[in-house]
TORTORZA-727070 format. One record per residue (C-alpha): x, y, z; residue in one letter. Coordinates in steps of 0.25 Angstrom, whole numbers, plus 5000, padded with zeros to 4 digits. Each point is the difference from the previous one (the first is absolute). Example, Ala and Ser with C-alpha at 12.3 -4.5 7.8 and 13.67 -1.06 7.14 Angstrom:
TORTORZA-727070
504949825031A/500650144998S/
end
This chain:
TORTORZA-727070
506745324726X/498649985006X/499449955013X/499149875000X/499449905006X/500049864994X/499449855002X/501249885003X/500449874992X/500849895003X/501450014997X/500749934988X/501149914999X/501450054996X/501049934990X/501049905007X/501449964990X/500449855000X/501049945009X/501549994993X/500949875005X/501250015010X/501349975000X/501149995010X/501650014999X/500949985009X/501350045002X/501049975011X/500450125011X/500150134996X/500849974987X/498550034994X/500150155005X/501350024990X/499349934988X/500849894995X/499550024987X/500650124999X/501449965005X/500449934988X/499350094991X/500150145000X/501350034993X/499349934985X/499550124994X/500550084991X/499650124991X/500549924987X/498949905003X/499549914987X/499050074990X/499749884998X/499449965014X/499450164999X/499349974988X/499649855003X/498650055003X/499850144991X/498849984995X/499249975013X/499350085009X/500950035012X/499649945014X/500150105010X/499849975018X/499850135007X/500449995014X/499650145006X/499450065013X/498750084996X/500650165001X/499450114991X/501349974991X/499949855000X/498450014994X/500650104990X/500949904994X/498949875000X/499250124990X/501250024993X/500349864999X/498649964997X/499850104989X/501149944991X/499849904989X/499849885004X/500549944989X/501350045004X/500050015017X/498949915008X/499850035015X/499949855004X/500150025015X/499950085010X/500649995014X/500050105014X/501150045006X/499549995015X/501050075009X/500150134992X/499250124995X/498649935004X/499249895009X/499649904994X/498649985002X/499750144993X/501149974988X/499549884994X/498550065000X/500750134993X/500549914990X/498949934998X/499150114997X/501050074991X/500149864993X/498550004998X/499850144995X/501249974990X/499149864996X/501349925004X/499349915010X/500849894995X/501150045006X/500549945011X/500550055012X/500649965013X/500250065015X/500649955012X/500149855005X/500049925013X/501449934998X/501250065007X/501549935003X/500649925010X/501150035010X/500749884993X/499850074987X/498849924994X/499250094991X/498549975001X/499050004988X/499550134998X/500950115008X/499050145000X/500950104998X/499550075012X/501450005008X/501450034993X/500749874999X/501050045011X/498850005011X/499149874994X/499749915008X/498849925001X/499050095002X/499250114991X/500450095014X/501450075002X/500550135001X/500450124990X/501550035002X/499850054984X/498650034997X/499950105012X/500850094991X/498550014993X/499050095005X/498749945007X/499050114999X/499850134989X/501249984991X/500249885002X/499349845001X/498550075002X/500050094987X/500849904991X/498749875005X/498950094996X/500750094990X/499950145008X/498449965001X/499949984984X/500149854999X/498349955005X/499550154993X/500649964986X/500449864997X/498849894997X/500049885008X/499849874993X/500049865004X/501249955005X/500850065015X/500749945010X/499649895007X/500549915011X/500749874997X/499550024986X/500850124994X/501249964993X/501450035007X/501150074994X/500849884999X/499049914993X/499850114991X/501550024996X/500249864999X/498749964989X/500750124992X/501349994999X/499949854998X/499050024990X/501250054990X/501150114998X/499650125009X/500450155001X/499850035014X/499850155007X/500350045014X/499450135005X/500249975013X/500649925011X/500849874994X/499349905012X/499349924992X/500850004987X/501149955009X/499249905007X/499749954986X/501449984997X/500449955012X/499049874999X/499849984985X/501350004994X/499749914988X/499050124995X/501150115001X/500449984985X/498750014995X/500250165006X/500550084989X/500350135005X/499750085015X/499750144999X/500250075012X/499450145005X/500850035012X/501350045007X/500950124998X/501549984994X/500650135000X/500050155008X/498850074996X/501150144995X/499450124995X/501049984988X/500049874999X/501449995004X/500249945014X/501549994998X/500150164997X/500750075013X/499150055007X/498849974995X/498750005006X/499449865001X/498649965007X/499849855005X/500049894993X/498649935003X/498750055004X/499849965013X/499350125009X/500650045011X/501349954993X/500850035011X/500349855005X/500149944985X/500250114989X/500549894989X/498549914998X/498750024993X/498949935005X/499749894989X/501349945005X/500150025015X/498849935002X/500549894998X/501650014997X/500449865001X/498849954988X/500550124993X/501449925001X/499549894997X/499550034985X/501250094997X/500949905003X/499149874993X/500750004987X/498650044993X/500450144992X/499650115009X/499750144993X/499850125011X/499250125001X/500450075010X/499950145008X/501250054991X/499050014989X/498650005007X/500650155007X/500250054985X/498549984996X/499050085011X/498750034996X/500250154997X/498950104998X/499949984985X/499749855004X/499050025008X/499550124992X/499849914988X/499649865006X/498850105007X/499650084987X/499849824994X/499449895006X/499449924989X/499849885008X/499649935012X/501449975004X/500550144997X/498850065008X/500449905012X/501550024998X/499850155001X/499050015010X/501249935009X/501150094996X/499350125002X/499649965016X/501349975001X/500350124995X/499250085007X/500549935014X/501550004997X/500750055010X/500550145000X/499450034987X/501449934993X/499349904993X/500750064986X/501250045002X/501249934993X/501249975008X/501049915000X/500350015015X/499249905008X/499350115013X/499349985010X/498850024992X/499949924988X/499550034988X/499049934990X/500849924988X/499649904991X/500649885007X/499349874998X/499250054986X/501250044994X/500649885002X/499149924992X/500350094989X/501349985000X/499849855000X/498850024989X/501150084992X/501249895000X/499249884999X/499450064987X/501650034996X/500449885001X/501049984993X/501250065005X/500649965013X/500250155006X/498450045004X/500050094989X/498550055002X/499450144999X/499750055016X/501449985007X/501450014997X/500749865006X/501349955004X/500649885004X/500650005015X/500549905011X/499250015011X/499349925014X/498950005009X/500550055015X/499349905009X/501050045015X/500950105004X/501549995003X/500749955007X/499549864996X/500149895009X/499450075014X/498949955008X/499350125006X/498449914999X/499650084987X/500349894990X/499149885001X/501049934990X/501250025010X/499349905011X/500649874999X/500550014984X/501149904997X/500150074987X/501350104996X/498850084994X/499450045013X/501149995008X/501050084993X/499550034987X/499050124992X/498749975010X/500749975014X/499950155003X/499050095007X/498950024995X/498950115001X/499149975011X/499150144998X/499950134994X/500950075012X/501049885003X/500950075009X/501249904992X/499650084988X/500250155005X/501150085002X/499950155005X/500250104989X/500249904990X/499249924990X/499449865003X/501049885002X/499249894994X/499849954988X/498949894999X/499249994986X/501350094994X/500249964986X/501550025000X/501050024988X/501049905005X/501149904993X/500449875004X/499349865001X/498750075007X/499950104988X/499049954989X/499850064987X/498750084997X/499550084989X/499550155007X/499150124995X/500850145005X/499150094995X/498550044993X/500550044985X/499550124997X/498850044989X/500650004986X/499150104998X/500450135007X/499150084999X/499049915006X/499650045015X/500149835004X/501550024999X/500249855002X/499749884989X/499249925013X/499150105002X/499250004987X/500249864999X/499350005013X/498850094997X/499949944987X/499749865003X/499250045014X/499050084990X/500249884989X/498449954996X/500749874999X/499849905010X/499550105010X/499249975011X/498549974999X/499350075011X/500250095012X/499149975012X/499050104997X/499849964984X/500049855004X/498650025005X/498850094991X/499450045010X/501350025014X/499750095008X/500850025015X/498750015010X/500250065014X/499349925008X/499450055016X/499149945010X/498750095003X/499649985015X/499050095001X/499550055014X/500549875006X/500950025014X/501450004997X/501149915008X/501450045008X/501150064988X/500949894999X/501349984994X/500649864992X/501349995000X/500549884992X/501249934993X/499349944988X/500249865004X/498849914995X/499549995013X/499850145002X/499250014986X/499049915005X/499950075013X/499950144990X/498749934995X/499549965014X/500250145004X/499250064987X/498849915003X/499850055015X/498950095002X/500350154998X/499450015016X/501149935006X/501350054992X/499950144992X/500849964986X/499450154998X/499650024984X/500650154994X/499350124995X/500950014987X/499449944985X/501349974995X/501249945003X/500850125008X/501049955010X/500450135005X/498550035001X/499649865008X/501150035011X/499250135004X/498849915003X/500449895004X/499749915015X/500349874996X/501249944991X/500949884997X/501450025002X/501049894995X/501349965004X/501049964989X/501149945006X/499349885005X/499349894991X/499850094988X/500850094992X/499650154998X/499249994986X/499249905006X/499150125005X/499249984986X/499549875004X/499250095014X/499550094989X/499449894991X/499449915013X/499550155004X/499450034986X/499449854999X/499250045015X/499650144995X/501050085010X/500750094990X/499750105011X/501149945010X/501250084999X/501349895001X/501350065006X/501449934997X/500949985009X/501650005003X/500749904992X/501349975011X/499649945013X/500550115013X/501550034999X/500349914985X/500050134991X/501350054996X/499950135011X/500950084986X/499249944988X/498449955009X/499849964986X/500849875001X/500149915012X/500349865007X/499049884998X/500649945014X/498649975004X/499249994988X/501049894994X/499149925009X/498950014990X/500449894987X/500050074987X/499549904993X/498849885002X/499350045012X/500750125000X/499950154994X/499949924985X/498649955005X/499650115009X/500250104989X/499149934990X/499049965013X/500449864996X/499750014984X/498550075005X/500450134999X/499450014986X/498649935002X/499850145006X/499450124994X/500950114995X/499950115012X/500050154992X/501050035010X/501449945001X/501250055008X/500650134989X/501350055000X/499250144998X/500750115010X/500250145003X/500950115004X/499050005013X/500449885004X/501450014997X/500249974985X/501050054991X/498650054992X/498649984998X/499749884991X/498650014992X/499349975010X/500450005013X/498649995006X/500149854999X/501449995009X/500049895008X/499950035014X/500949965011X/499449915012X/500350105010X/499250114990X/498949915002X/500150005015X/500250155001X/498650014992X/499449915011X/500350085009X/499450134994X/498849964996X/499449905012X/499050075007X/500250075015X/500249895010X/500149884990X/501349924999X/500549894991X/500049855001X/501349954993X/500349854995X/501349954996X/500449894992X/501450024997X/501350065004X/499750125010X/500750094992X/498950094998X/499549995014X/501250045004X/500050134993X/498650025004X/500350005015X/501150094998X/499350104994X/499450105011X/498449975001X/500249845000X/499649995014X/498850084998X/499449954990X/500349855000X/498949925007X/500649864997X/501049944994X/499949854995X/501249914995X/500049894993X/501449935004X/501049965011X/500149885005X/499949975016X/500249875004X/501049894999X/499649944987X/500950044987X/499650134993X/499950004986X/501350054995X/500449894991X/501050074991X/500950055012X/500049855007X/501050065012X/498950105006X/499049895003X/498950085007X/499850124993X/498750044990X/500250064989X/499150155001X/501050015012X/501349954994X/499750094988X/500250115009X/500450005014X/500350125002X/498850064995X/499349885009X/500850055013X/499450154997X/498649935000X/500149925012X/500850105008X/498850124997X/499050035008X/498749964993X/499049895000X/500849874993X/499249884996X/500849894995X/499749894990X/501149925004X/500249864990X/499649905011X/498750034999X/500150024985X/500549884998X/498549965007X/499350044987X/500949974989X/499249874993X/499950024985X/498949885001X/499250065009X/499950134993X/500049944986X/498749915003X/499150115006X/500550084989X/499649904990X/498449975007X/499650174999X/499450074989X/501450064996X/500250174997X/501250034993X/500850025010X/499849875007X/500449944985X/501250075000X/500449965016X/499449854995X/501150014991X/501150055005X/499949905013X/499749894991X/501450044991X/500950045013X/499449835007X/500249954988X/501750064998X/500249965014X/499749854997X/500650014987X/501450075003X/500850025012X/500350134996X/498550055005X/500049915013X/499850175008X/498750004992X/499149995012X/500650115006X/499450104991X/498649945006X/500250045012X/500350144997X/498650024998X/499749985015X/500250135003X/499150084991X/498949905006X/500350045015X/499950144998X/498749974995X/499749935012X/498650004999X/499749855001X/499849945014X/500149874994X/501650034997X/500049985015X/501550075001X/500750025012X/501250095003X/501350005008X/500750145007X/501549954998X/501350075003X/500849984987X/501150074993X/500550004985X/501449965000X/500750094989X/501650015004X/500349994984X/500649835002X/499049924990X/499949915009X/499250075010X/499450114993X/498650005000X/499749915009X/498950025013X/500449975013X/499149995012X/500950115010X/499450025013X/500950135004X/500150074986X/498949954993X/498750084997X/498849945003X/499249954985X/498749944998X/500149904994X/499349894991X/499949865008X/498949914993X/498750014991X/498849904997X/500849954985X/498749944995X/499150135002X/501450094995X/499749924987X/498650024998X/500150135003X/501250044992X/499249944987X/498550065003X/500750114999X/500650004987X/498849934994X/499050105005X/499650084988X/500050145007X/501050084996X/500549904990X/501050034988X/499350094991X/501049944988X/500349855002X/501249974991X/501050054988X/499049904991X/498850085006X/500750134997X/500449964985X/498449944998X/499750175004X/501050064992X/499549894988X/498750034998X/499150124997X/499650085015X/498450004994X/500149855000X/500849975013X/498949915009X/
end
């Protein structure tokens, strides 16, 4: 890595997929929940089904849909998948599981970008949707996904009742969306990526190919949208072959394999950690139990992979061992490279250990890859009725989807189906019970005894509710013996991972002659340097554009301080360090959206400025026995979907027209810090936003204090002004956010709190430690934002100045966020992100022109943990602290001042775009102009 200066261009354009057709179906009340297609269906198939129908269409290639989250396991068995004869299996489609092991935004980009190094662009693939279902049971076109059907409404918002069970943070959502720090350092980007209102959805995806013809269909993770599929379009359900299914566990995990043996020793069923409340369901499934339901019980013939033969096939040492010693191609170097971060992270070091009892601490198996061996395996053995295949031993059982507890027919408010059901099936039948509302559901625990409930249990049952499945039990072992991979899969798998044949083309680094990662710093030579300052943001657009703002101001009025080190150190950086950016990943963005702060840094040339992650949990919503899992009883607030984390994560489909930053969030660790062991090199750690604080603090000189901007939940803040020197080393404190007045807040997802803002909403607890302290507060409240948000007025003095880059990529972004809100109700919030920017220009405040003027005001955060009042300011006159507060600016000469700033070529991005980057990384460096 070297450092370097270099001259700006004009940023390209990105690649935008063609809009797909809609379709609505309706169906009356909440018959539609129960899938009327499955009522009459789901007793017809039998093993002894026709040769004749098996064989109808032998010598075709066969049509496979993948409908997968985008975990490490997931990506294993696309290349798996993929590395197959295409003559005999075709991936025709490709669809993302959006309320499992990933968000959105960063899965269907990491497909994509696998897709493109594997030259299988013309794949399609779909994500997400704007369409939800109706109280009276109308299904809208295009249902996301993004909530388990149980909890859809008609909003991309809701809450996690299942998917808190997945960790938000390290080992969990952050690692799998930018693949432990992998995915941006190693995979090529092409031409395609999300964007908004453009990008296919999952259902318009599923519905082109399954109609197109007979289809096999794959599900390596939650059953939303497959089940959403079938509840609308049941006149395409016979043109679906065959479901394969990795997920659920059937049977005890015993150490003999005998769970009826007296005494035995038996570990749970399913995987779920901390298992104490639900021991019986594996994560596939009790993200979504009711879709799961749903296809097991369509009629279609199900075959199920499931914990009771993933837990037989871990990645031992001689695995690991071996898939190191060969990495023939670009897709076993990727594959890799992931399992051994994850490796190298696991937790206590158990990452190889083959057990049968499900622990606390889980092991690494094979789950979602060895499935689409399985599946590889009997679709090519054809011709018997009983799975015979290579990988797996299978048996036929009788078993269900558990989707409520017993006793059935109660109303305790945690089933949505029980409100106001006419139907037997709600009322008294398999759904009408409790059901899970989170991870520690008091319902669910019971002192010194397993876990009561059962959602997402596949359960070997009889009786009408019992449907007969073909099951895999166990890995078959190596018919060689003496062969350290002492299961038939794991050649197979190593095999076809280092097959030549249909590899992929190119890495990031061999896509490009001449790529080289260049570490770019400022050089401000002998010029007077400004107060430290600190940025703590959300990631939402708006604070992206204020990011910019803030890079272009002029090193005497705000010290973004460059570094001493050459090369990329974290570690090093924090022992320099008087400025930073902190982010805040529980408001607008998810975690892995830190990448983005890197690139928008890199394109200005501030590789120097350290960037410190933040908690993922607002105050009090971590679990206080497992911190790693939480509640989302705020952050629901925040639609997952259009105008939500989907658009926020991929900065509206922009994110790519960025140059590729050489640092990105890692996964890189060490024992110092905690870790389980040092990984290769733990130098590169990503450090935590208080680390970044504590290194402020340290290093400012004698008498200086810090300036601190906010534009996002006061989550960090409030940990900051916990710590012992905040009060000595703050100067001021600036928030954008709050709402003071008698106009409506913004808070359109939570209708019954009408005067709250989100930054506080996010939050309120950590907004009352903020308000409640001591220090000098300056608030932004959204009145006056609401002054300054014209996209017009912006957009035309953008459009009449001799544009930098980074007024290109502002001009661009406004122009896509005006143009969605005209387009789509779901982006009517847009101007709330221009108004974000407000702040960063106040804390300039070095134009008379603004013409601001201030208010002292008595206010007080409302944060007593009722929805409707949380985050909310109130004007109190006893117990209120007095605020300065912003009352009124000149709009007009906000305007031009906001854009002179951004058009001024000082300090202007030293690389303009992703295009400018690929023009460098193209062509000779002796024949760069």
């Amino acid at each position: 890595m070297k450092i370097e200066q270099l001259s700006y261009e004009k940023m390209g354009s990105i690649f935008v997929a063609p809009e797909r057709g809609r379709l609505m179906v309706r169906v009356s009340g909440l018959v539609v929940l129960i899938g009327v297609l499955g009522a009459l269906a789901h007793f017809n198939f039998s093993p002894n089904r026709s040769a004749e129908a098996r064989n109808q269409f032998k010598d075709r290639p066969r049509r496979i849909l993948m409908d997968m989250d985008v975990d490490m396991d997931d990506f294993f068995g696309i290349f798996y998948l993929l590395k197959q004869n295409t003559s005999e299996f075709n991936l025709q489609a490709i669809t993302i599981s959006s309320n499992g092991w990933c968000n959105s935004g960063h899965g269907i980009n990491h497909v994509y970008d696998i897709l493109f190094m594997m030259g299988r662009d013309d794949i399609p693939v779909g994500v997400g949707g704007e369409g939800g279902i109706l109280p009276n049971g109308t299904i809208l076109p295009n249902v996301g996904g993004y909530l388990p059907i149980i909890d859809q409404g008609t909003s991309t918002a809701g809450g996690c009742r299942y998917r808190q069970a997945i960790p938000v943070g390290a080992q969990g959502l952050l690692d799998v969306d930018t693949m432990y720090g992998l995915r941006k350092g190693f995979l090529p980007q092409g031409s395609r990526g999300y964007s908004p209102l453009e990008q296919p959805t999952a259902q318009q995806v599923m519905i082109n190919a399954i109609s197109a013809g007979p289809i096999t269909v794959f599900l390596l993770g939650t059953h939303t949208n497959f089940a959403i599929f079938l509840m609308t379009n049941p006149q395409l359900k016979k043109n679906v072959e065959h479901v394969y299914v990795m997920g659920g566990g059937i049977r005890p995990q015993c150490k003999s394999n005998n769970s009826s043996k007296p005494g035995e020793e038996c570990g749970n069923i399913g995987n779920l950690f901390p298992a104490d409340s639900n021991p019986y369901a594996e994560f596939n499934i009790f993200e979504d139990p009711f879709a799961a339901y749903e296809v097991l019980h369509s009629g279609i013939p199900v075959t199920v992979i499931p914990l009771d033969a993933t837990n037989t096939i871990p990645v031992t040492e001689s695995v690991f061992k071996a898939f190191e010693q060969k990495q023939n191609t670009y897709e076993a170097q990727y594959s890799f490279k992931a399992l051994k971060m994850a490796h190298d992270t696991w937790p206590d070091n158990h990452f190889h250990e083959e057990t049968k009892m499900a622990t606390l601490v889980q092991n690494f198996f094979m789950w979602d890859y060895f499935m689409v061996g399985v599946a590889v395996s009997i679709m090519r053995n054809s011709s018997n009725d009983n799975g015979e295949n290579e990988f797996a031993t299978m048996e036929y059982m009788n078993i269900t989807v558990v989707t409520s507890n017993e006793p059935y027919g109660t109303s305790d408010g945690s089933n949505p189906f029980n409100k106001g059901s006419t139907t037997s099936k709600f009322k008294n039948g398999v759904h009408s019970g409790h059901v899970q509302t989170r991870v520690q559901d008091p319902f669910c625990l019971e002192k010194n005894k397993k876990g009561r409930c059962k959602d997402g249990y596949t359960m070997e049952v009889t009786g009408p509710d019992a449907v007969y499945v073909l099951v895999a039990t166990e890995a078959k072992r190596n018919q060689d013996a003496n062969s350290s991979l002492d299961r038939e899969f794991y050649k197979s798998f190593l095999d076809v991972m280092n097959c030549p044949e249909q590899s992929g083309w190119f890495n990031i680094s061999t896509q490009f002659p001449y790529y080289e990662e260049i570490f770019y710093k400022p050089d401000f030579g002998t010029r007077k340097k400004g107060k430290p300052f600190v940025f703590d943001m959300d990631m939402s657009t708006g604070d992206f554009i204020a990011l910019l703002y803030l890079l272009k101001l002029p090193i005497e009025q705000i010290d973004l301080k460059q570094l001493s080190p050459l090369k990329y150190m974290a570690e090093e950086w924090l022992m320099f360090s008087q400025s930073g950016i902190l982010v805040s990943p529980n408001g607008w963005a998810s975690a892995a959206t830190i990448d983005i702060v890197y690139d928008v840094l890199h394109m200005m040339g501030r590789d120097d400025l350290p960037i410190g992650l933040g908690d993922v949990f607002a105050i009090g919503q971590a679990e206080p026995t497992f911190p790693s899992l939480g509640d989302c009883k705020y952050k629901k607030a925040i639609p997952l979907g259009g105008g939500g984390l989907l658009d926020s994560d991929t900065l509206y489909g922009l994110s790519r027209d960025l140059p590729r930053s050489p640092r990105r969030h890692t996964a890189e660790n060490s024992v110092k810090f905690g870790a389980p062991s040092d990984t290769n090199n733990p130098e590169l750690r990503q450090p935590l936003a208080l680390e970044v604080w504590k290194s402020i603090v340290d290093s400012i000189d004698p008498g200086s204090k810090v300036t601190y901007l906010t534009s996002g939940p006061l989550t960090n803040l409030a940990q900051v002004i916990s710590s012992k020197t905040a009060s000595s080393v703050i100067q001021d404190i600036y928030i954008v956010g709050g709402h003071v007045g008698y106009e409506k807040g913004n808070l359109f997802t939570v209708p019954s709190n009408e005067f709250a803002e989100f930054n506080m909403f996010l939050d309120p607890l950590a907004a009352k430690v903020v308000m409640d302290s001591e220090l000098n507060v300056t608030l932004i409240p959204l009145g006056v934002q609401r002054t300054v948000s014209s996209f017009d007025c912006v957009l035309q003095r953008l459009e009449h100045k001799n544009q930098t880059p980074e007024a290109a990529f502002t001009q661009n972004l406004l122009s896509r966020l005006s143009q969605l809100q005209q387009k789509n109700d779901r982006y009517h919030h847009m101007i709330t992100f221009l108004g974000e920017v407000l702040g960063a220009v106040v804390l300039a405040g070095d134009d008379p022109l603004l013409n601001q003027t201030f208010q002292l005001m008595p206010l007080k955060i409302l944060a007593d943990g009722n929805v409707k009042k949380d985050g909310q300011v109130v004007i109190d006159e006893k117990q209120g602290r007095l605020v300065k507060v912003l009352r009124s600016l000149n709009a007009t000469a906000y305007y031009d001042h906001f854009v002179n700033v951004l058009s001024n070529q000082i300090q202007s991005a030293r690389i303009g775009s992703f295009a400018v980057q690929k023009r460098i990384w193209s062509t000779p460096p002796n024949r760069l102009l």
